[in-house]
TIBA-286037 format. One record per residue: residue number from 1; residue in one letter; z, y, x of N, C-alpha, C in turn. Coordinates in steps of 0.1 Angstrom, whole numbers, plus 2048, in hexadecimal, padded with zeros to 3 digits. Each point is the difference from the previous one (the first is absolute). Layout:
{i = NUM	aa = A	n.c3 = Z	n.c2 = Y	n.c1 = X	ca.c3 = Z	ca.c2 = Y	ca.c1 = X	c.c3 = Z	c.c2 = Y	c.c1 = X}
...
***
This chain:
{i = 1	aa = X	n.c3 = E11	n.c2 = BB8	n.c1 = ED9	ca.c3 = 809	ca.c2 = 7F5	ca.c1 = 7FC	c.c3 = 7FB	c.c2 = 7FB	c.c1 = 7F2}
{i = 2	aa = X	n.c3 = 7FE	n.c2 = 7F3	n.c1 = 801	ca.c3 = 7FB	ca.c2 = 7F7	ca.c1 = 7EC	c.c3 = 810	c.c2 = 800	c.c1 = 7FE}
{i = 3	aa = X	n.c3 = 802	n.c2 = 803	n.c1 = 7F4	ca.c3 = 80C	ca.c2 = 7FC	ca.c1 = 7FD	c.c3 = 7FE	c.c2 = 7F3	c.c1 = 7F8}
{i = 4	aa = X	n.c3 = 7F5	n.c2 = 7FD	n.c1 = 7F8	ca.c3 = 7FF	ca.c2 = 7F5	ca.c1 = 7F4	c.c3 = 80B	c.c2 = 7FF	c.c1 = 7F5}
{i = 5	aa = X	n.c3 = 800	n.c2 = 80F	n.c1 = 7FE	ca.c3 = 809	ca.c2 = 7FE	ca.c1 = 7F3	c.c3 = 7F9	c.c2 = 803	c.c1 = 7F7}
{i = 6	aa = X	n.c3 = 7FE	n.c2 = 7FA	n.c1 = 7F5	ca.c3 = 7F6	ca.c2 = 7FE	ca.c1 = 7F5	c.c3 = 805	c.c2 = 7FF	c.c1 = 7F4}
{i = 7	aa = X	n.c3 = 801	n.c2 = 803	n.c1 = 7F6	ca.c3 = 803	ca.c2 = 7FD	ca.c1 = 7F1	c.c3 = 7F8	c.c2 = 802	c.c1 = 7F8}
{i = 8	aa = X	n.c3 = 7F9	n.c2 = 7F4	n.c1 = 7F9	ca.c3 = 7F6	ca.c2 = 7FD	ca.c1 = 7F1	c.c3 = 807	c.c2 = 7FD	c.c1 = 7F6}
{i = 9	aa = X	n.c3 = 7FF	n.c2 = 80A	n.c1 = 7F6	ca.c3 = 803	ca.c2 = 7FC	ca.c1 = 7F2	c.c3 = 7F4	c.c2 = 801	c.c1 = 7F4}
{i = 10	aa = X	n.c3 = 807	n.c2 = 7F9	n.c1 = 7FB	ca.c3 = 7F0	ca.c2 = 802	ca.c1 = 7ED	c.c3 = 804	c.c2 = 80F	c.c1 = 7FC}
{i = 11	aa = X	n.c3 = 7F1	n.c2 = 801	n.c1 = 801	ca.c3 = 802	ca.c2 = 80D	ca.c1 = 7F9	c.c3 = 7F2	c.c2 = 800	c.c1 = 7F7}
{i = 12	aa = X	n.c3 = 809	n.c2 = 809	n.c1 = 7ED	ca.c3 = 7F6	ca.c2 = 801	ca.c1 = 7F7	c.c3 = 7FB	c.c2 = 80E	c.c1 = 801}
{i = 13	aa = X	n.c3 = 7F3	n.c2 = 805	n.c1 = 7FC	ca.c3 = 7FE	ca.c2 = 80D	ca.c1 = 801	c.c3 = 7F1	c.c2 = 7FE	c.c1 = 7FE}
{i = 14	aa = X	n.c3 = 7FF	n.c2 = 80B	n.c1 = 806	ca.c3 = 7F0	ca.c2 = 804	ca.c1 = 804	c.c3 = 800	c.c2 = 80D	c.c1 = 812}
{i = 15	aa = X	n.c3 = 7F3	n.c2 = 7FA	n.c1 = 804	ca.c3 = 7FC	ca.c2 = 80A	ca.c1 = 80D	c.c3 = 7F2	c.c2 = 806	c.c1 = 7FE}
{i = 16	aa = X	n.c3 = 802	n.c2 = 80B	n.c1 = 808	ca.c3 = 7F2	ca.c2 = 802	ca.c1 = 7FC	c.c3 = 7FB	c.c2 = 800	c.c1 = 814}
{i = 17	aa = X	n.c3 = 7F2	n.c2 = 7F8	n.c1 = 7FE	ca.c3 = 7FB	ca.c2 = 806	ca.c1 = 810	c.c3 = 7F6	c.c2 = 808	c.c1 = 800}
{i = 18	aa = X	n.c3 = 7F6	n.c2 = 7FF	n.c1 = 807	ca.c3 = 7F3	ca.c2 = 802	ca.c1 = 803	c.c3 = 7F9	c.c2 = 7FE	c.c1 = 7F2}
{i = 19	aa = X	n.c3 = 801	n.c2 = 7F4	n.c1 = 800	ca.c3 = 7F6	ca.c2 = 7F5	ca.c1 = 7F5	c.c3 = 802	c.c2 = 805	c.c1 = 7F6}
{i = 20	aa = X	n.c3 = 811	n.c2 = 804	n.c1 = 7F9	ca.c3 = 804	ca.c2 = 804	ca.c1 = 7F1	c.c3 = 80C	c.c2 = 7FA	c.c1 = 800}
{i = 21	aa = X	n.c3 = 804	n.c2 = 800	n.c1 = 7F4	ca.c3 = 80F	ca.c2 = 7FA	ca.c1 = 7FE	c.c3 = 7FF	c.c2 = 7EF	c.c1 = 800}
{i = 22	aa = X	n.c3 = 809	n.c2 = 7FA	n.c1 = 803	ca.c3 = 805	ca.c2 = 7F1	ca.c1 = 7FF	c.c3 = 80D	c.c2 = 7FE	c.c1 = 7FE}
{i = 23	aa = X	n.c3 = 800	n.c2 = 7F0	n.c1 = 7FC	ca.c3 = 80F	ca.c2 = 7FD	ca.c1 = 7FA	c.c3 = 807	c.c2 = 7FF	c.c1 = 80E}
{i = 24	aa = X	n.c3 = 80E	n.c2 = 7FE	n.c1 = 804	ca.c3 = 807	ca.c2 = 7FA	ca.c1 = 80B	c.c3 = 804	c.c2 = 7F8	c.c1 = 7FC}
{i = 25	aa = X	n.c3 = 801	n.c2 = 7F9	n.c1 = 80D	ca.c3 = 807	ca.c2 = 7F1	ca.c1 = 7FD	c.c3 = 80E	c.c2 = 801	c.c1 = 80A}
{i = 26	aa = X	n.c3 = 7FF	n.c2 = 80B	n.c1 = 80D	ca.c3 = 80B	ca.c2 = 800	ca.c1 = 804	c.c3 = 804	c.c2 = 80C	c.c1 = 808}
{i = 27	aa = X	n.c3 = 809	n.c2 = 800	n.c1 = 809	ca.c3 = 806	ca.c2 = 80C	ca.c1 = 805	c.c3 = 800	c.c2 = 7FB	c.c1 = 812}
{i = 28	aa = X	n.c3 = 7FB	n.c2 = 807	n.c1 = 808	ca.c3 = 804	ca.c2 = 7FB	ca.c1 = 80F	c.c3 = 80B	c.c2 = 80D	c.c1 = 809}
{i = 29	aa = X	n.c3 = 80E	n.c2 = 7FD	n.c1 = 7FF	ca.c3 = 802	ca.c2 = 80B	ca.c1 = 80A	c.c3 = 807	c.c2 = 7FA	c.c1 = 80B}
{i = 30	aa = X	n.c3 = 7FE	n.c2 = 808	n.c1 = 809	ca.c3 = 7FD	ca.c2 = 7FF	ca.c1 = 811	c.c3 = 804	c.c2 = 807	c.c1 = 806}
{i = 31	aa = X	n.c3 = 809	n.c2 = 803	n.c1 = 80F	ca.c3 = 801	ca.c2 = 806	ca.c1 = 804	c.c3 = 7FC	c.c2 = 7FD	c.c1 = 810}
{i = 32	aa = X	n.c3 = 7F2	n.c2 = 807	n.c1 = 806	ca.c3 = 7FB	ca.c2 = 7FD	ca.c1 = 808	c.c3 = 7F7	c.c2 = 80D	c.c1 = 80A}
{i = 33	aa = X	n.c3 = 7F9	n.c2 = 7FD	n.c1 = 806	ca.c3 = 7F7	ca.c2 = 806	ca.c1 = 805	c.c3 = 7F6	c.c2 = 805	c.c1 = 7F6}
{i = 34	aa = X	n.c3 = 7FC	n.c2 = 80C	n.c1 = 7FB	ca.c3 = 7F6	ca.c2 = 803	ca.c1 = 7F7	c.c3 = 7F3	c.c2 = 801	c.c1 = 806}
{i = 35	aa = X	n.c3 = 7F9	n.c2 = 7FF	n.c1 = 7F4	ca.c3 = 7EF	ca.c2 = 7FD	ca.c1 = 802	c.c3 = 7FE	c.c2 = 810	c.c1 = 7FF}
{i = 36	aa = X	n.c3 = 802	n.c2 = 80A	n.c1 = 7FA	ca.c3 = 7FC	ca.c2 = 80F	ca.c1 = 800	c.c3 = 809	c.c2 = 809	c.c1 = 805}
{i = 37	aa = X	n.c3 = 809	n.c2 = 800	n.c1 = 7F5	ca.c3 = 80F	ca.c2 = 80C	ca.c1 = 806	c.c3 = 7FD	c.c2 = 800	c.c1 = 80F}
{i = 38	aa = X	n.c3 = 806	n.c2 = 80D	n.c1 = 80A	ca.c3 = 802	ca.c2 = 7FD	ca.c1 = 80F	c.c3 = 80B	c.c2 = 804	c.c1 = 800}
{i = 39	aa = X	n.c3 = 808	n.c2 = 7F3	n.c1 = 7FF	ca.c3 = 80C	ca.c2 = 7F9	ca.c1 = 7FF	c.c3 = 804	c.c2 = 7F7	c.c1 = 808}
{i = 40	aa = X	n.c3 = 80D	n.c2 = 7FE	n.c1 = 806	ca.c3 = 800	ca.c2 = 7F3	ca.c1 = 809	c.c3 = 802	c.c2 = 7F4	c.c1 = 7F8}
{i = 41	aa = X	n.c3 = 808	n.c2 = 806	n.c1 = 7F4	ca.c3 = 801	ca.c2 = 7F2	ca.c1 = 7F8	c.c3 = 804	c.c2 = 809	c.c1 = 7F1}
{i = 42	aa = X	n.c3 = 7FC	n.c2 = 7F9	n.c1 = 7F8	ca.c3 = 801	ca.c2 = 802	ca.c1 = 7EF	c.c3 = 7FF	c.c2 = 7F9	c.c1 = 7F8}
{i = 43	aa = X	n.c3 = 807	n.c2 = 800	n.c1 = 7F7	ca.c3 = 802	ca.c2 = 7FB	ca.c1 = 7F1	c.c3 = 7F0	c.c2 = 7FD	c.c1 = 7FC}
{i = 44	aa = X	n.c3 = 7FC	n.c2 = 7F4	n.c1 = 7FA	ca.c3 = 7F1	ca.c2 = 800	ca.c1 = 7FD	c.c3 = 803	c.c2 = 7FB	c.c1 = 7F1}
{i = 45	aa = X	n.c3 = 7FF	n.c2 = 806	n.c1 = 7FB	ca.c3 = 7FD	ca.c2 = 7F6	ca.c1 = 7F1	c.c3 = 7F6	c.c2 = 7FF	c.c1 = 7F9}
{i = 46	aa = X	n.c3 = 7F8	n.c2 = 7F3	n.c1 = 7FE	ca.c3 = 7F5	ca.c2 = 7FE	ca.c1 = 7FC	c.c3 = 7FF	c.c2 = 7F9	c.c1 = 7F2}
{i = 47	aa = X	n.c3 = 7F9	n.c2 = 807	n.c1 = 7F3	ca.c3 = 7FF	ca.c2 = 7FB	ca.c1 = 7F4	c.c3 = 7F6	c.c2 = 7F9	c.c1 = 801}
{i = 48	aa = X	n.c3 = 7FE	n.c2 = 7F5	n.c1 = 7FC	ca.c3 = 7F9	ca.c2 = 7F7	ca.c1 = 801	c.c3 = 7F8	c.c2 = 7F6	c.c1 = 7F5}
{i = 49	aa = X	n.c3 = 7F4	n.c2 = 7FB	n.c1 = 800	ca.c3 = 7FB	ca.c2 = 7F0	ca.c1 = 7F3	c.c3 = 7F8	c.c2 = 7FE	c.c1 = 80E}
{i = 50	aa = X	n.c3 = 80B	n.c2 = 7F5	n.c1 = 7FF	ca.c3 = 7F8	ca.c2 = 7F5	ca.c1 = 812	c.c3 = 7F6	c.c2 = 7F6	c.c1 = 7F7}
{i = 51	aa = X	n.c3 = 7FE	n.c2 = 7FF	n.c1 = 7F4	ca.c3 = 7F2	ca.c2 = 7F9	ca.c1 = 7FA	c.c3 = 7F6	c.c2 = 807	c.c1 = 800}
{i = 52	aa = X	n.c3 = 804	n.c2 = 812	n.c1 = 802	ca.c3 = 7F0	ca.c2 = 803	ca.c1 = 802	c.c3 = 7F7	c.c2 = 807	c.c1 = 80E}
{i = 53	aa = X	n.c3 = 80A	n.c2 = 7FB	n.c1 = 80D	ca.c3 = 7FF	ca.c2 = 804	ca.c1 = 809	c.c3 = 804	c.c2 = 80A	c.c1 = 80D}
{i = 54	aa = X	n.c3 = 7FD	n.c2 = 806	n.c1 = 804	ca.c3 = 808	ca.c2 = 80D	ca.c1 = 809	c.c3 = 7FA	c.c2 = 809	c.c1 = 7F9}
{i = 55	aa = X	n.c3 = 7F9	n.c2 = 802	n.c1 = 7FB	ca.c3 = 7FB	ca.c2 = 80D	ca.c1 = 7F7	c.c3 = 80A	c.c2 = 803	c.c1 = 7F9}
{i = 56	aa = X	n.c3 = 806	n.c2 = 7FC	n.c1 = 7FD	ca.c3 = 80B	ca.c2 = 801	ca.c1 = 7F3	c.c3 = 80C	c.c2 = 800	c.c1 = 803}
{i = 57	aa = X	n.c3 = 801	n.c2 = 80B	n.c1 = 807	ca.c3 = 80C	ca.c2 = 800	ca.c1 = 809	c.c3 = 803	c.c2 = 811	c.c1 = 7FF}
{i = 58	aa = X	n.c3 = 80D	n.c2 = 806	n.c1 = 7FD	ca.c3 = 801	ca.c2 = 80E	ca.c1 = 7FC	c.c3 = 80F	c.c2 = 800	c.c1 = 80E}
{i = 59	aa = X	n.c3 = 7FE	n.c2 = 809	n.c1 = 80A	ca.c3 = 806	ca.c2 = 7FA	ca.c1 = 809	c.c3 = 805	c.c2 = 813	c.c1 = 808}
{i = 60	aa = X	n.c3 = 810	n.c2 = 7FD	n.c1 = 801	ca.c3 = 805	ca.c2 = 80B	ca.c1 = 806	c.c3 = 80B	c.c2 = 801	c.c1 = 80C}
{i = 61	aa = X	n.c3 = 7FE	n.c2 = 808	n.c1 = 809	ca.c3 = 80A	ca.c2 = 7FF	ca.c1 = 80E	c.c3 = 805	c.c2 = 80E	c.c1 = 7FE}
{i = 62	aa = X	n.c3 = 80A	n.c2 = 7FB	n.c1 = 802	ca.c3 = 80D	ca.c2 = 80A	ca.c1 = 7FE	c.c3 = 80D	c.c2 = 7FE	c.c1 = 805}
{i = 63	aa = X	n.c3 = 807	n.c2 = 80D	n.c1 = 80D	ca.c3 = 80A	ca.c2 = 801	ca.c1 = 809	c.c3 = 80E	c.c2 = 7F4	c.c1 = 7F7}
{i = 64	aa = X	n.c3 = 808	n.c2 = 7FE	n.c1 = 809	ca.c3 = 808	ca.c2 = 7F7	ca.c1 = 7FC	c.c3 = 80A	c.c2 = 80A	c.c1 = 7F8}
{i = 65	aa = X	n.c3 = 805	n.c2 = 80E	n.c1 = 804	ca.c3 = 803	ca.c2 = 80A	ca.c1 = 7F8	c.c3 = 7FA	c.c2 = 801	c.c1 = 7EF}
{i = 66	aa = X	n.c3 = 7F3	n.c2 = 7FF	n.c1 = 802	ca.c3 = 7FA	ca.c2 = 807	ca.c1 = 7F3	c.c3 = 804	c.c2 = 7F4	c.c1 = 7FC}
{i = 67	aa = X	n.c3 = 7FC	n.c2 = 7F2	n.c1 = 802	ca.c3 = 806	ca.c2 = 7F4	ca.c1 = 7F9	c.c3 = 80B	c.c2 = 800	c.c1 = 7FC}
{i = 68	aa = X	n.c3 = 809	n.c2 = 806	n.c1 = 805	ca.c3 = 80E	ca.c2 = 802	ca.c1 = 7FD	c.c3 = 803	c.c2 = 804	c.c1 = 7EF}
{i = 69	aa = X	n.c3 = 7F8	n.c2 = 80A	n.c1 = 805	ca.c3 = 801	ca.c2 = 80F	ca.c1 = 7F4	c.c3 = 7F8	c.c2 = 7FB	c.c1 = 7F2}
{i = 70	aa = X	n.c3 = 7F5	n.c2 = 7F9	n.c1 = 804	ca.c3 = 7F5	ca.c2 = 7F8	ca.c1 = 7F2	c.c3 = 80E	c.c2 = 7F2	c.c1 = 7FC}
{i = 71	aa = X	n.c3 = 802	n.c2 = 7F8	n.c1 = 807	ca.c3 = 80B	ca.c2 = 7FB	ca.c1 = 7FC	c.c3 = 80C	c.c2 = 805	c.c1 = 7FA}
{i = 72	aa = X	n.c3 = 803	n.c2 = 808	n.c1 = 802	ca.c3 = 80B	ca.c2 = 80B	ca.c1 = 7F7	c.c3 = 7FA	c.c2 = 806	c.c1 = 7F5}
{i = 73	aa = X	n.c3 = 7F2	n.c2 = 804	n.c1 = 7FF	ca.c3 = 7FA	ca.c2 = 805	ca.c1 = 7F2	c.c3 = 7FF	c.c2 = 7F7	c.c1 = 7F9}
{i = 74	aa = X	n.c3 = 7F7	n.c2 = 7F6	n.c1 = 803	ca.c3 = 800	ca.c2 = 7F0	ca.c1 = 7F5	c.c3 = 80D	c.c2 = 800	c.c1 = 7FE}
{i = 75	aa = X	n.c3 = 80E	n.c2 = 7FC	n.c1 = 808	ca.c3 = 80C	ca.c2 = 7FF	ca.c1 = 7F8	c.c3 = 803	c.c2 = 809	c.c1 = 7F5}
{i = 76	aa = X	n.c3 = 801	n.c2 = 80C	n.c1 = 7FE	ca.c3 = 803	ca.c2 = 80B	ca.c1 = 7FC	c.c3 = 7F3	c.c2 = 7FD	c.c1 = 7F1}
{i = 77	aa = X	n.c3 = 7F2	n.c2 = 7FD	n.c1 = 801	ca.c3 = 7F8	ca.c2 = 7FF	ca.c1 = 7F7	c.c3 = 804	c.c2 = 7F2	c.c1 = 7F7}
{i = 78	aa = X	n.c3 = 808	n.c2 = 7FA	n.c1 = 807	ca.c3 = 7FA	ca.c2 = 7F1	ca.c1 = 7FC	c.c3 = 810	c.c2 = 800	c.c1 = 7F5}
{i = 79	aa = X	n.c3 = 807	n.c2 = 809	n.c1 = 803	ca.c3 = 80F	ca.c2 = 800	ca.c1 = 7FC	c.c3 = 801	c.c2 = 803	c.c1 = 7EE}
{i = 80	aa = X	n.c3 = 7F5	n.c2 = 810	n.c1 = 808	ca.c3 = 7FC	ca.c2 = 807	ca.c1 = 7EF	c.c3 = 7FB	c.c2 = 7F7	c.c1 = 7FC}
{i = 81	aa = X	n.c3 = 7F3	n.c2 = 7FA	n.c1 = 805	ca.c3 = 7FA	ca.c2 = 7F5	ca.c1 = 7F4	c.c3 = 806	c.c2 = 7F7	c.c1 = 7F5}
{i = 82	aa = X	n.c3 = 807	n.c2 = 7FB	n.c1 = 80D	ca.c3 = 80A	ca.c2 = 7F3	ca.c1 = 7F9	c.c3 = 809	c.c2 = 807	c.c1 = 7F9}
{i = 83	aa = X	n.c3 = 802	n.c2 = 810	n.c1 = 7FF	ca.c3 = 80E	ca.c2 = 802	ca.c1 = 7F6	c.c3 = 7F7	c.c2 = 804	c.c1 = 7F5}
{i = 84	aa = X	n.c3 = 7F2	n.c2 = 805	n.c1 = 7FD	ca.c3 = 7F5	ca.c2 = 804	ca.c1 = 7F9	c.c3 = 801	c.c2 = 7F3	c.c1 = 7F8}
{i = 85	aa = X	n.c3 = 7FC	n.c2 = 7F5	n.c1 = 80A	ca.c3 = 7F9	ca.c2 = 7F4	ca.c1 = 7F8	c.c3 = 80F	c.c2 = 7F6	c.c1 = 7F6}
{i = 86	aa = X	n.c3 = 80C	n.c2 = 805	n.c1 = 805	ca.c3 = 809	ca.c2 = 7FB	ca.c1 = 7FA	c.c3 = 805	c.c2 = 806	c.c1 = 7F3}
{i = 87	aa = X	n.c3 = 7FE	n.c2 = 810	n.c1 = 7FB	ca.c3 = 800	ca.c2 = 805	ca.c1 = 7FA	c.c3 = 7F7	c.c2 = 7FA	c.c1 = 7F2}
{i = 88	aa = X	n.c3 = 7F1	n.c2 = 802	n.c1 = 808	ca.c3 = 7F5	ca.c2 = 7F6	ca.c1 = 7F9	c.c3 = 806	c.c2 = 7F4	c.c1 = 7F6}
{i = 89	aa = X	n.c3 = 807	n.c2 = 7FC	n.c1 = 80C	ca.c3 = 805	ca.c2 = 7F2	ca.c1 = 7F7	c.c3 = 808	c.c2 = 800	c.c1 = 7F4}
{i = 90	aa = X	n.c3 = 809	n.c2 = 808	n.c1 = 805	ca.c3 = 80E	ca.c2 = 800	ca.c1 = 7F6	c.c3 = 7FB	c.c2 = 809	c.c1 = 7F3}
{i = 91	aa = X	n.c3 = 7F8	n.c2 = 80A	n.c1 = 803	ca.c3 = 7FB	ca.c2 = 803	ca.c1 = 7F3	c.c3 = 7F8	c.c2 = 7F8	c.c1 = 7FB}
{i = 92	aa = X	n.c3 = 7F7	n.c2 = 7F8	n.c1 = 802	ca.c3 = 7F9	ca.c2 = 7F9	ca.c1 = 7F9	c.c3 = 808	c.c2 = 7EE	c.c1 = 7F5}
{i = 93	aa = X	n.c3 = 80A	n.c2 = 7FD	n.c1 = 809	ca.c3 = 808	ca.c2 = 7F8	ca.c1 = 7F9	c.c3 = 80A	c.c2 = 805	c.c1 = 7F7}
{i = 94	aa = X	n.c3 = 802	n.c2 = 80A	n.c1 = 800	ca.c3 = 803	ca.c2 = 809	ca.c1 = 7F6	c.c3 = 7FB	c.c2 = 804	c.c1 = 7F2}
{i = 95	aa = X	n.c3 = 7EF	n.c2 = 7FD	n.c1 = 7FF	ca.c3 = 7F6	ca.c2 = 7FF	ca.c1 = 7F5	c.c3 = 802	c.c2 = 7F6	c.c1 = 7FC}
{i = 96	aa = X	n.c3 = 7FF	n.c2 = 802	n.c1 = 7F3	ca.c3 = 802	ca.c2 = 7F4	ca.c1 = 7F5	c.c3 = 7F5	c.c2 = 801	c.c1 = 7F6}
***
């Protein structure tokens, strides 16, 4: 079954492939038929700079479970950050 569910967003960063590291320009995730996993269907999320080809592509298939669970650690990471990076702030407008 294609499901054609697809979501692209910009994404800043760096990947690394074959070639070496590159900038991204975006994010592809998918939930489909995988090209490797032997899976009937998986979460694909592909890091991407579509200016420098398919080479430059850092690309992972992963059960809709484990998706689950990486979606629950990014929340959990991205929480601390933002309470890290808010701290950051307040101390710093605090210097005079």
């Amino acid at each position: 079954m294609c499901t054609s569910i697809v979501e692209i967003v910009a994404a800043q960063g760096a990947g690394k492939s074959a070639e070496g590291w590159f900038d991204l320009t975006h994010a592809v995730v998918s939930y489909d038929h995988p090209h490797h996993a032997l899976l009937e269907e998986a979460i694909t999320i592909d890091f991407v700079n579509s200016a420098l080809g398919p080479g430059s592509r850092v690309a992972v298939e992963v059960t809709l479970e484990s998706a689950k669970c990486l979606a629950a650690a990014l929340a959990r990471a991205i929480a601390a950050a933002d309470a890290v990076e808010g701290g950051r702030q307040r101390a710093s407008s605090t210097i005079v």
